[in-house]
C-alpha positions as CSV (number, residue, x, y, z in Angstrom):
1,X,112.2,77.9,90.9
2,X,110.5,79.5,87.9
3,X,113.0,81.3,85.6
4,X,112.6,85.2,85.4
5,X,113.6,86.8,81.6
6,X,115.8,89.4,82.0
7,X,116.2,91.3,79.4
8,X,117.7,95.2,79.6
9,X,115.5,98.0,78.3
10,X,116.5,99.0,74.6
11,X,118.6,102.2,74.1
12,X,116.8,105.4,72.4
13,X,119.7,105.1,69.7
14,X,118.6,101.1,68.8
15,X,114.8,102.1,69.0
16,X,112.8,101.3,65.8
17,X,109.8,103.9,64.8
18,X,108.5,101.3,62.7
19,X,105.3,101.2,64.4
20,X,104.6,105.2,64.7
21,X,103.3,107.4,67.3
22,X,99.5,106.7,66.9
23,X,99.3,103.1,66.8
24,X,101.6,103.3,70.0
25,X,99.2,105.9,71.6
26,X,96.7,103.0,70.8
27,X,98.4,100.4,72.0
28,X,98.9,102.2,75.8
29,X,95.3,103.3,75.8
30,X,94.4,99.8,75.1
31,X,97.2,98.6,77.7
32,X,95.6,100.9,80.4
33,X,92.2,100.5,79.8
34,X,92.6,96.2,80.3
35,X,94.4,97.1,83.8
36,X,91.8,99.8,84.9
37,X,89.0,97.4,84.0
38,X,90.5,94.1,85.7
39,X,91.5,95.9,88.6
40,X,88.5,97.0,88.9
41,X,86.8,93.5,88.6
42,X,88.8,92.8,91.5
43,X,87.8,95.5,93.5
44,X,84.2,94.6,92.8
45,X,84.4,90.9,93.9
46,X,85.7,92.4,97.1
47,X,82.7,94.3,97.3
48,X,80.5,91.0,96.8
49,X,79.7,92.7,93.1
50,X,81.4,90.4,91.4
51,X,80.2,86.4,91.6
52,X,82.1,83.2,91.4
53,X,85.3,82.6,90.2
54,X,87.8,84.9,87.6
55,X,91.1,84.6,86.2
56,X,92.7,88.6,85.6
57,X,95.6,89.2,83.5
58,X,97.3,91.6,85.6
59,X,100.5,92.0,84.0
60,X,99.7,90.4,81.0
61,X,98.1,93.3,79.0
62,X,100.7,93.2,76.5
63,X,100.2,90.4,74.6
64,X,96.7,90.9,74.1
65,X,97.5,94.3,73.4
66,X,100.1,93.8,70.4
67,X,98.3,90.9,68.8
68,X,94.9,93.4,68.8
69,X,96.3,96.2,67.5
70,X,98.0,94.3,64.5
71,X,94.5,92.6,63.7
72,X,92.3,94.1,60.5
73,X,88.4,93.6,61.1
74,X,87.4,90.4,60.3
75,X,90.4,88.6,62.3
76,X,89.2,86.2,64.9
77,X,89.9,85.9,68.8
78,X,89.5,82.6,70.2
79,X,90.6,82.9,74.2
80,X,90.9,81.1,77.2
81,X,89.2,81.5,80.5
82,X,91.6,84.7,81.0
83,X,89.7,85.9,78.3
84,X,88.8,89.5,79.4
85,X,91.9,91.2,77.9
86,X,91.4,89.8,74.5
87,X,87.9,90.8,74.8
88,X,88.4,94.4,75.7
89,X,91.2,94.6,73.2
90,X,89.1,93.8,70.3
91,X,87.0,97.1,71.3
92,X,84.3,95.3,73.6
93,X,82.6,98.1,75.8
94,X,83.8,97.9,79.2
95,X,80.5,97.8,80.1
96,X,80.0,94.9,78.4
97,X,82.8,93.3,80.5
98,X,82.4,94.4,83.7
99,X,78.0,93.7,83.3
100,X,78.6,90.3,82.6
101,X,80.9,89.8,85.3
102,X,78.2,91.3,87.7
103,X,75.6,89.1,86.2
104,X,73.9,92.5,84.7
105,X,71.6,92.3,81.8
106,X,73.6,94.7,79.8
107,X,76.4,92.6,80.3
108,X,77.7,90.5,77.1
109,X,76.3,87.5,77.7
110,X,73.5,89.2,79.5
111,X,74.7,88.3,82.8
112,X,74.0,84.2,81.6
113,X,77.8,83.4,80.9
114,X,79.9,84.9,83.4
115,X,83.6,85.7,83.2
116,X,84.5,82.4,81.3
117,X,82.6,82.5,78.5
118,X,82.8,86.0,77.3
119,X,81.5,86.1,73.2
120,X,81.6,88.7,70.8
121,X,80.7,87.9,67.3
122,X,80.6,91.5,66.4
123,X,83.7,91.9,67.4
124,X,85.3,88.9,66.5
125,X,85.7,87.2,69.8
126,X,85.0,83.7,69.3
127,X,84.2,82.6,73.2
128,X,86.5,82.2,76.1
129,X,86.9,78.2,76.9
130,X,87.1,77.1,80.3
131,X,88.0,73.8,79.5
132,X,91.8,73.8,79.0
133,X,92.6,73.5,75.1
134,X,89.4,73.0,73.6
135,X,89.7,75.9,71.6
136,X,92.7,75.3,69.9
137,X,90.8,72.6,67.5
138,X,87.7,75.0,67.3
139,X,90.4,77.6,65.9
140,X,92.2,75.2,63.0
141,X,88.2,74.6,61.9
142,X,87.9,78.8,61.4
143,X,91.1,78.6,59.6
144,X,90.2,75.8,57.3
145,X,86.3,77.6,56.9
146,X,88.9,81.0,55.4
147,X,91.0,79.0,53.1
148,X,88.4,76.7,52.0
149,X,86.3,79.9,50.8
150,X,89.1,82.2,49.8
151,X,88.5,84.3,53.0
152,X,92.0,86.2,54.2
153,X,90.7,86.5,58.0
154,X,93.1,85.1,60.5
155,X,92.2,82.8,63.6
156,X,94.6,83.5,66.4
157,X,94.4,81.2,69.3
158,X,95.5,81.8,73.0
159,X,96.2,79.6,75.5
160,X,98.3,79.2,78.9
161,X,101.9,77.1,79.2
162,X,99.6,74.1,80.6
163,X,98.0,73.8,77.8
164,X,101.3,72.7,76.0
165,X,101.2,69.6,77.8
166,X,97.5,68.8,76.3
167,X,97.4,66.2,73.6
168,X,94.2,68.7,71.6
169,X,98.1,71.3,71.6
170,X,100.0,68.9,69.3
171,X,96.8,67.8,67.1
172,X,95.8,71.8,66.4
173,X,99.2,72.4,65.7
174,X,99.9,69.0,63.3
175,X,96.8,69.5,61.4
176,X,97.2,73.1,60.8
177,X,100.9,72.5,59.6
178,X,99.7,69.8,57.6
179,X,97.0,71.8,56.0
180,X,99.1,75.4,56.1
181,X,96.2,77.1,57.8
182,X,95.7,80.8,58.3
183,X,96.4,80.4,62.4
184,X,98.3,81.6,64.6
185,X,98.7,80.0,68.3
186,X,99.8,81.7,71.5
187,X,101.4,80.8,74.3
188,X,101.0,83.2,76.9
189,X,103.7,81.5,79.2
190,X,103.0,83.0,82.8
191,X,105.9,80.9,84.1
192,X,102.6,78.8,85.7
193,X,99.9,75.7,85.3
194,X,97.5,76.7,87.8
195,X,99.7,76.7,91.2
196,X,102.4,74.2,89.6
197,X,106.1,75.8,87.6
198,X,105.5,74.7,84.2
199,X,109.4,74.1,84.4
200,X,108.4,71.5,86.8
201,X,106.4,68.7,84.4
202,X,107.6,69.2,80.9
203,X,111.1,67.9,79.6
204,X,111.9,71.5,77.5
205,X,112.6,74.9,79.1
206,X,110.2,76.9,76.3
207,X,107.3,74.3,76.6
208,X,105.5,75.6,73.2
209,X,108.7,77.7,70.9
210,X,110.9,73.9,71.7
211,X,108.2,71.7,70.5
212,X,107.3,73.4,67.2
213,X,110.3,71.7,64.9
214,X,108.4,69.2,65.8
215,X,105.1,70.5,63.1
216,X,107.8,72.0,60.8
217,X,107.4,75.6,62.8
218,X,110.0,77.2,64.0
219,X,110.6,78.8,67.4
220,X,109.9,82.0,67.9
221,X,110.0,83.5,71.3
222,X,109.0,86.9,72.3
223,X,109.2,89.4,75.5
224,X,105.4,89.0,76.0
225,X,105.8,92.4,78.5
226,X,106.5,94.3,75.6
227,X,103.6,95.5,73.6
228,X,105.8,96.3,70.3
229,X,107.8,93.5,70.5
230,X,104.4,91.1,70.8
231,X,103.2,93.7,67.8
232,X,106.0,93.0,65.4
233,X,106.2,89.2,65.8
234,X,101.5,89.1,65.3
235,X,102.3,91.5,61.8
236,X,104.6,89.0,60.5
237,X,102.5,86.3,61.3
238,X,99.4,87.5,60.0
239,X,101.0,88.6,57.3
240,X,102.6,85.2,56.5
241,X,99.1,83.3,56.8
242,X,97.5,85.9,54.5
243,X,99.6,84.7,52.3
244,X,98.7,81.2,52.3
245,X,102.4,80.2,54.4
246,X,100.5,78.3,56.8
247,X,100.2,78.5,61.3
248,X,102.3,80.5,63.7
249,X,103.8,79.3,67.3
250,X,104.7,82.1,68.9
251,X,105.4,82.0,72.8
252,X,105.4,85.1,75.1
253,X,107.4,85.4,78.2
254,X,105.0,87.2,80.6
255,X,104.0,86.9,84.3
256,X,100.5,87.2,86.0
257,X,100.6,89.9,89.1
258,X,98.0,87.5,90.8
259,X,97.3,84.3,91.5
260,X,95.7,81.8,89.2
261,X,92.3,82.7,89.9
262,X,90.3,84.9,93.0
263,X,90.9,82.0,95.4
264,X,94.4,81.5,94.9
265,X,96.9,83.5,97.1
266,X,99.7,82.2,95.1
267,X,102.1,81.7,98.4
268,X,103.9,78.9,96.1
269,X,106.0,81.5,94.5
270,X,109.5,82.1,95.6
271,X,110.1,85.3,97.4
272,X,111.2,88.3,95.6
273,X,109.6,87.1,91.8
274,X,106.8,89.0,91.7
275,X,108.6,92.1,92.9
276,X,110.9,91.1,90.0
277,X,108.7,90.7,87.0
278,X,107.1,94.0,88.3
279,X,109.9,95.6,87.5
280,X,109.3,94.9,84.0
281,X,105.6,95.6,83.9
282,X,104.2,96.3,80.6
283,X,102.3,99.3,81.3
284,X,105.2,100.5,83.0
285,X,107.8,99.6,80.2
286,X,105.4,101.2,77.6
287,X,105.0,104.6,79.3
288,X,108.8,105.0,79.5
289,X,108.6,104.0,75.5
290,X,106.1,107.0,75.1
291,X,108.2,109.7,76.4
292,X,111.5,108.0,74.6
293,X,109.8,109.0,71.5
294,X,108.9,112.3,72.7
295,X,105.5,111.9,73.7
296,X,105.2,114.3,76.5
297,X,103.4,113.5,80.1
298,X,100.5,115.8,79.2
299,X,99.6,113.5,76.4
300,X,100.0,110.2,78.5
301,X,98.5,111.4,81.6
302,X,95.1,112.6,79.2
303,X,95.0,108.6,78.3
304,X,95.4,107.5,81.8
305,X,92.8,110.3,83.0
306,X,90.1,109.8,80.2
307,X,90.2,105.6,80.9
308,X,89.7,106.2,84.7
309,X,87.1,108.2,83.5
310,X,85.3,105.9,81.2
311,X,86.3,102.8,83.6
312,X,84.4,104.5,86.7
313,X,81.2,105.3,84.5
314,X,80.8,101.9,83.5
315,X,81.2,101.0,87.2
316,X,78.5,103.0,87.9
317,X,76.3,101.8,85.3
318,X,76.5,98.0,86.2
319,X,75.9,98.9,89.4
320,X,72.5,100.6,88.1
321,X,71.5,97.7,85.7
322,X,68.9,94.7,86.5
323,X,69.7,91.3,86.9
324,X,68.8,89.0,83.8
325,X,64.8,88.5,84.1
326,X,63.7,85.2,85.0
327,X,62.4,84.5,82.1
328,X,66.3,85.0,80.1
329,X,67.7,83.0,82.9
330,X,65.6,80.1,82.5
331,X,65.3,79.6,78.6
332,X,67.6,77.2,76.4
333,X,69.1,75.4,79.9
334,X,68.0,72.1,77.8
335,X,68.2,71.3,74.2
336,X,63.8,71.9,74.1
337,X,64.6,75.5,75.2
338,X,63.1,75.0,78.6
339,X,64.4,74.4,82.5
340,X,62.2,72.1,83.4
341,X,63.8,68.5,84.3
342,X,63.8,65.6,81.7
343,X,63.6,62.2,83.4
């Protein structure tokens, strides 16, 4: 049986206001806005809106949250295939999201990549990867490109608890130690691989904190449902590869709401742990941190109302779009630039 963290919500006497009231107003709209829009995904597949496959971070929103909001402009995202949090954290349009998901034109990709392979240059989203660690090399060669030129931009690199268990894991995270890049890797430890416990197949409890002594890291562990704990541990981070001291491992304790993917019904949980981890959803645990620092329900409510707002119009506007012309849908599918079959 997976292992639930239980941790006890901090006391208003032990809270820190390091972080301030704005950034935190930030850091909930951003929270809100990633559940609105996923949920909404899912309510769109159900309405045959939405095609193929997608993997929704339900219940995850705070570690893409906390790492975003401690970013400077220039920082790059490199994601897995649940990639639509970090993309909608570093300020993509929902829009955007939601389009490519419905195979829009407008979308990102204009409607050609679908939900695992959303790409934002211009925002510094480096490309979901669907194929399980891939990315995690791609990200050590953005880190060595910003030290080799001087650059002080950060590559931070997400990636599920399987992905621990992936030999391209332990050669990112030798040859940035061995180089001192400026990355930082994330473990976004859902308790899950797919449909398998993570506990299950690997021979340490923390399957990414336990194995960085071995690159000369050490452990760090964080309540991933907690947007300013996951915000204090990405400042120190980015602040220690700024300074030329070399990658992060930083694993968050979180839980997806949902099933791996749309086609998963996730009945190999035990009974009773999703109704436990919901306990401590994020969104949840960050509204109650609001109004601990006296930000009063008018203020909160206006955030939930206004990304509602903003979520529905950009429902609306998908719905309105054209699908990618023929002509976009058929270009670069070979290296000439054409469709047609080579034999």
């Amino acid at each position: 049986m997976a292992k639930i963290e239980d941790r006890a919500p901090p006391s208003p006497a032990s809270l820190n206001d390091d972080i301030g009231e704005a950034k935190r107003l930030t850091m909930y709209r951003m929270q809100v806005e990633i559940r609105e829009t996923e949920q909404r995904a899912h309510d769109l597949f159900l309405q045959n809106l939405v095609k193929g496959t997608s993997h929704l971070s339900l219940g995850q929103e705070a570690v893409a949250t906390g790492f975003a909001a401690a970013m400077r402009q220039g920082d790059l995202s490199f994601c897995t295939y649940r990639g639509h949090a970090h993309t909608l954290a570093r300020g993509v349009p929902i829009a955007k999201v939601l389009g490519e998901l419905m195979l829009r034109d407008i979308g990102l990709m204009r409607g050609k990549g679908g939900s695992m392979h959303l790409t934002s240059i211009d925002h510094g989203v480096m490309g979901s990867y669907a194929i399980i660690g891939s990315h995690l090399p791609i990200a050590c060669g953005a880190a060595w490109r910003a030290q080799y030129k001087g650059d002080k931009d950060v590559s931070v690199c997400f990636f599920g608890d399987g992905t621990t268990n992936i030999g391209a894991f332990h050669e990112a995270l030798n040859f940035a130690a061995v180089w001192k890049l400026p990355v930082i890797f994330v473990c976004e430890n859902n308790l899950y691989m797919e449909y398998t416990p993570i506990g299950d197949v690997t021979a340490v409890a923390h399957p990414a904190a336990d194995r960085a002594s071995a690159y000369g890291l050490p452990s760090i562990i964080v309540d991933g449902n907690d947007a300013d704990a996951v915000y204090r541990a990405a400042i120190t981070a980015y602040e220690k590869a700024r300074a030329g001291g070399g990658p992060s491992l930083i694993e968050c304790m979180t839980y997806r709401h949902s099933g791996h993917s749309r086609a998963d019904p996730a009945k190999y949980r035990p009974e009773g742990e999703l109704e436990k981890w919901k306990e401590r959803d994020p969104i949840k645990i960050y509204r109650e941190r609001l109004k601990q620092f006296g930000i009063g329900e008018a203020a909160i409510l206006g955030i939930e109302t206004d990304v509602k707002r903003r979520v529905d119009e950009a429902t609306e506007k998908c719905k309105a779009a054209a699908p990618p012309a023929l002509e976009l849908l058929t270009a670069d599918v070979y290296a000439d630039g054409g469709f047609a079959w080579r034999n």
